[in-house]
N, C-alpha and C positions, 0 to 999 in steps of 0.2 A: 725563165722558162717555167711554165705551170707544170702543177705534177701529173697533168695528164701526159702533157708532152715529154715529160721524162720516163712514166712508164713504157712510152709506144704504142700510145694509145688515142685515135683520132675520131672524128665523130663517125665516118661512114665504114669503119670496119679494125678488124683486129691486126696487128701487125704480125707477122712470123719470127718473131723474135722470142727469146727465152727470156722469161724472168724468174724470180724469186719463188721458191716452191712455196706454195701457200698463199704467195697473192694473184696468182691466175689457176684457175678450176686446170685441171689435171690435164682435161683434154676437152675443146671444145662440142656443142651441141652440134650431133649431126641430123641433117633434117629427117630422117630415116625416125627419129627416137622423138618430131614433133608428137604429141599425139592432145586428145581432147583435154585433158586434167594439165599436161604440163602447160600447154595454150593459155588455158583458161587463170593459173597461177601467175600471170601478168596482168596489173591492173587494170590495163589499157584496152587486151583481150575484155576481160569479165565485164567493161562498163558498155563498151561495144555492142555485147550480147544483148547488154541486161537494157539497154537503148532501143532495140531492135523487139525485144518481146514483150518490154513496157508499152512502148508504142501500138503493137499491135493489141495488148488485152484488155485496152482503152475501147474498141472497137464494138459495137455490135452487129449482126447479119441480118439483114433484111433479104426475104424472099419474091422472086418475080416469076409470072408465068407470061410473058412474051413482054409488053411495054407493061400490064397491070400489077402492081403489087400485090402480094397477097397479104395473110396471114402467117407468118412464119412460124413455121410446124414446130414442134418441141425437138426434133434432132437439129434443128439448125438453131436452136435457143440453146440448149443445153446434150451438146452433141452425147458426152459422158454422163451417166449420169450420174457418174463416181466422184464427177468434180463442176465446179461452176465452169463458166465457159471461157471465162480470163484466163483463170489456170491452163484449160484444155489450149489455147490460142498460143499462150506463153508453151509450153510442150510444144507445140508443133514446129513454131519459130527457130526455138532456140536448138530443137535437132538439126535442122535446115540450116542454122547459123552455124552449127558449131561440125557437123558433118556434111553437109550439102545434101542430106535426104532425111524425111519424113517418112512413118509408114502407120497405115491406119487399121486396124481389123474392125470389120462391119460386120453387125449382127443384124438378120434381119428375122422379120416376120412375115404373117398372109399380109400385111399391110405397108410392109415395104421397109427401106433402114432404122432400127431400132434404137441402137447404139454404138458410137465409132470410137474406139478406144487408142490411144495415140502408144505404139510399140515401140520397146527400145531399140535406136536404130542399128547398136553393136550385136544385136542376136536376131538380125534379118538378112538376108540372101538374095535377092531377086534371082531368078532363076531364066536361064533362055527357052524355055518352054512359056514362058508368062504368068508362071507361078511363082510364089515363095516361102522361103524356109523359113522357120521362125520354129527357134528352138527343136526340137523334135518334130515337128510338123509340117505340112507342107499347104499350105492357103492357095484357096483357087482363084483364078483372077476376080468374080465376084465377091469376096471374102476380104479382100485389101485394098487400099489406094497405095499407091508411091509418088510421092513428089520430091521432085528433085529442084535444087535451087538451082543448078547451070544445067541441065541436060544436053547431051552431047550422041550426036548420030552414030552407031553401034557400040554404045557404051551403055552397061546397064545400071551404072549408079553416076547419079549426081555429084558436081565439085565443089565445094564450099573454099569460104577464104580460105581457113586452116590448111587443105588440103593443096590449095591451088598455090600456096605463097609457105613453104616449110621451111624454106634458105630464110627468108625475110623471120617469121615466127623465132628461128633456130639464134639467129642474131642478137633478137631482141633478150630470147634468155640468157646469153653470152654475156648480153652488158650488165644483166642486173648481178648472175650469177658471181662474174668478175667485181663487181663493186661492192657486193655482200662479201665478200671473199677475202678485199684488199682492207676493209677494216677489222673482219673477225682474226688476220691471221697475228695482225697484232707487229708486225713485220716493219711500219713507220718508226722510224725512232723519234723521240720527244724534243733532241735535241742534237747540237755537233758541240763535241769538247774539243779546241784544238791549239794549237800553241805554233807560235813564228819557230820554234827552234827543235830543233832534231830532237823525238825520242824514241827510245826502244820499245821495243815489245812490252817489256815488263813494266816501264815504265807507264806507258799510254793505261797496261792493264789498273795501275795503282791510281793512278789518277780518276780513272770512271768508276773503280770501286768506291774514294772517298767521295765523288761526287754524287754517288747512288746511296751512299749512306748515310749522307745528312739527313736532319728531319725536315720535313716540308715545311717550307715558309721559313727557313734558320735562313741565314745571312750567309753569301757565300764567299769565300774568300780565297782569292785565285791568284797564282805565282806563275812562275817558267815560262812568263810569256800564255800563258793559259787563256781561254777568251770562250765563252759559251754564244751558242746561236741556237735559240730555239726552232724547230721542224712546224713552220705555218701552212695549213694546207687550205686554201682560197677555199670559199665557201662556195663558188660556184662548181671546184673542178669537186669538191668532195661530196657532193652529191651528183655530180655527172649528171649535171643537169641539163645542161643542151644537147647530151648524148642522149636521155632519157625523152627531152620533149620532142627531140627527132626520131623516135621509135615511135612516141603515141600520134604522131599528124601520118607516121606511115601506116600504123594499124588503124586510124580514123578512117584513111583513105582506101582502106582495104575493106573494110564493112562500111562503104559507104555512108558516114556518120558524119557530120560535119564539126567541124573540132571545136565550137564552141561548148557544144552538147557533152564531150570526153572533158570540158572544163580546161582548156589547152587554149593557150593564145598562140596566134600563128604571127609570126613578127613579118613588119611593111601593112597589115590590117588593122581598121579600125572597125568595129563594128556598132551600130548604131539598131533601135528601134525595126528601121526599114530592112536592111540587110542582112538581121539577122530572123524577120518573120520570111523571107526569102529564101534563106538557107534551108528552114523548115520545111518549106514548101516543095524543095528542092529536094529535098532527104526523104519525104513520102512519094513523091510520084517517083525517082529515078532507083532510092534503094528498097525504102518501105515495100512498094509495089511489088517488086518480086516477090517476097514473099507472101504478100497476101492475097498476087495474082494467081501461085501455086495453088492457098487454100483454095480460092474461090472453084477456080477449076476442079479439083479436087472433088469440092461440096455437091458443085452442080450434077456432076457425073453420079454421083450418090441417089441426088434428089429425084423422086418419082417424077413421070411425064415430062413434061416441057419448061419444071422449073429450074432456076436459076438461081446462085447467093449471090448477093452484092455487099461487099462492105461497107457499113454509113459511115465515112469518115468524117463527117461535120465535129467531132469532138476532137480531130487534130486540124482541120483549115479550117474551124470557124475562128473569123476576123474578131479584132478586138472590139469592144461595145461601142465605142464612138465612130468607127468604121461601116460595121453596122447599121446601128443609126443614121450616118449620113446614108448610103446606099436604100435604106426604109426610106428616107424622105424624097429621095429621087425618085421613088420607084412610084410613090402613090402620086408626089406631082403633074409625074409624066401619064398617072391613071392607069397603068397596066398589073395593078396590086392595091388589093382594099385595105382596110385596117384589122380587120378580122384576118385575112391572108398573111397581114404581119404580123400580127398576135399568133398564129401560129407557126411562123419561122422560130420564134422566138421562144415557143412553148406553152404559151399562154392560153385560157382559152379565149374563145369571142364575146365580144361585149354584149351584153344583157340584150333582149332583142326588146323594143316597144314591148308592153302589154297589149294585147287584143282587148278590142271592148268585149262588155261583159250579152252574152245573147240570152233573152230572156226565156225562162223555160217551153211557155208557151207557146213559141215565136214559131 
């Protein structure tokens, strides 16, 4: 029997059984006490996040005024201008990620939004008027954005994983809390001293006193039937390890991340080249997107007249170079892309044009 299974303790939850004071937390997490910092003091939480706002401040925002792009004005370059716009990207995300809402205070001028400042989401209010609190103060609908990551009809604040999954959250810290617990409390014994033949109290006691009192590494020499077994605890059950990687493919799956990226193997999968530029692919349009479909929305409402922000995402689905490549060579074969047109997918500029002949001044 492994010493999980002799604690009462199985991979998909806690058994109601009593054990040894000191090797289970006093009283289990209840989801009521989830909140952002405990969340976030699980690995598997913080890499999640920190996946979700890397991603996005990789990004930059190009501006549109109907099919034309423009020039992208300095508030949509550097919304803050307290901070670069990675930073500002990563704030807005990882409020969205970690609360299910965002809030922005916009400053403007005669010439329209100036600067948008990303608010702490715990000292904001929405209010049903369409206004909001924010600390002492009250912001009038042109004065903020709120984005919300799940918005929901007569509900004034968004849901985030954290909020939406606190049983699931509450669990995960049970098992770590319990496994920090069962080796701080010191409670495993090292060994069993035992003997084929009857003894007493006092006896047993004299025996483990002299057996505690040798010096380490002395030679041990044993009578009355006496036999030592030392206390092996399997190196898989002593890190609760398949309890643990069963916690991060459920928090993978709950922020949308796919579990390569949390560095988790999911066992019956093998991942290869293909499958796993797929997953990626799969991780920006179905999770990624939300969120950055919130900012965009967000931005464009911001943005004077008829313009629009669009995220360039070419820095997370651009293909790898030989991929590429081959796709460049089909495209000009088939003639519907020059080489100058590909020289600038790529970055480059266009190739040196002919020289003109030279016209004489006279001429």
């Amino acid at each position: 029997m492994g010493i999980l299974s002799w604690l009462g303790f199985n991979a998909s939850e806690h058994r109601d059984t009593e054990t040894p004071e000191g090797v289970m937390p006093p009283r289990r997490s209840a989801a009521s006490e989830v909140n952002t910092d405990t969340a976030l003091s699980l690995v598997a939480v913080y890499r999640a996040v920190s996946i979700l706002s890397t991603a996005a401040s990789q990004l930059s925002l190009d501006v549109w005024r109907g099919r034309e792009q423009i020039d992208t004005p300095l508030v949509a370059r550097r919304p803050d201008v307290a901070m670069p716009l990675s930073e500002w990207l990563a704030e807005t995300v990882n409020s969205l990620a970690l609360t299910g809402n965002a809030y922005w205070r916009i400053t403007r001028d005669d010439r329209g939004p100036r600067n948008i400042e990303v608010l702490d989401p715990w000292k904001c209010s929405p209010q049903e008027d369409g206004t909001l609190g924010y600390e002492s103060k009250r912001l009038q609908p042109s004065e903020f954005r709120h984005l919300k990551l799940m918005p929901r009809a007569g509900v004034l604040y968004g849901l985030g994983p954290i909020q939406a999954a606190r049983a699931e959250i509450a669990g995960a810290l049970d098992l770590r809390n319990y496994s920090s617990a069962w080796f701080a409390s010191g409670d495993t014994p090292s060994g069993v001293l035992s003997s084929d033949q009857h003894l007493t109290a006092e006896q047993a006691k004299q025996y483990k006193d002299i057996w505690n009192q040798r010096e380490a590494h002395e030679v041990a020499v044993m009578g009355a039937g006496l036999s030592y077994s030392p206390v092996m605890l399997n190196p898989e059950d002593a890190q609760f390890i398949a309890n643990r990687q069963f916690t991060t493919t459920e928090i993978a799956r709950l922020f949308g991340v796919p579990a390569h990226l949390m560095l988790a193997a999911v066992e019956g999968t093998s991942l290869t080249y293909t499958n796993v530029a797929q997953a990626d692919l799969t991780f920006v349009r179905w999770s990624l997107m939300t969120y950055l479909r919130a900012i965009e929305s967000a931005l464009s409402e911001v943005l004077p007249g008829q313009q629009s922000a669009r995220f360039n995402l070419d820095a997370l689905l651009r293909p790898d170079t030989t991929t590429r490549y081959t796709a460049h060579q089909i495209a000009l074969t088939a003639g519907f892309l020059t080489v100058d047109e590909v020289r600038d997918i790529e970055g480059l500029p266009p190739l040196a044009s002919p020289t003109s002949p030279e016209v004489p001044a006279d001429a």
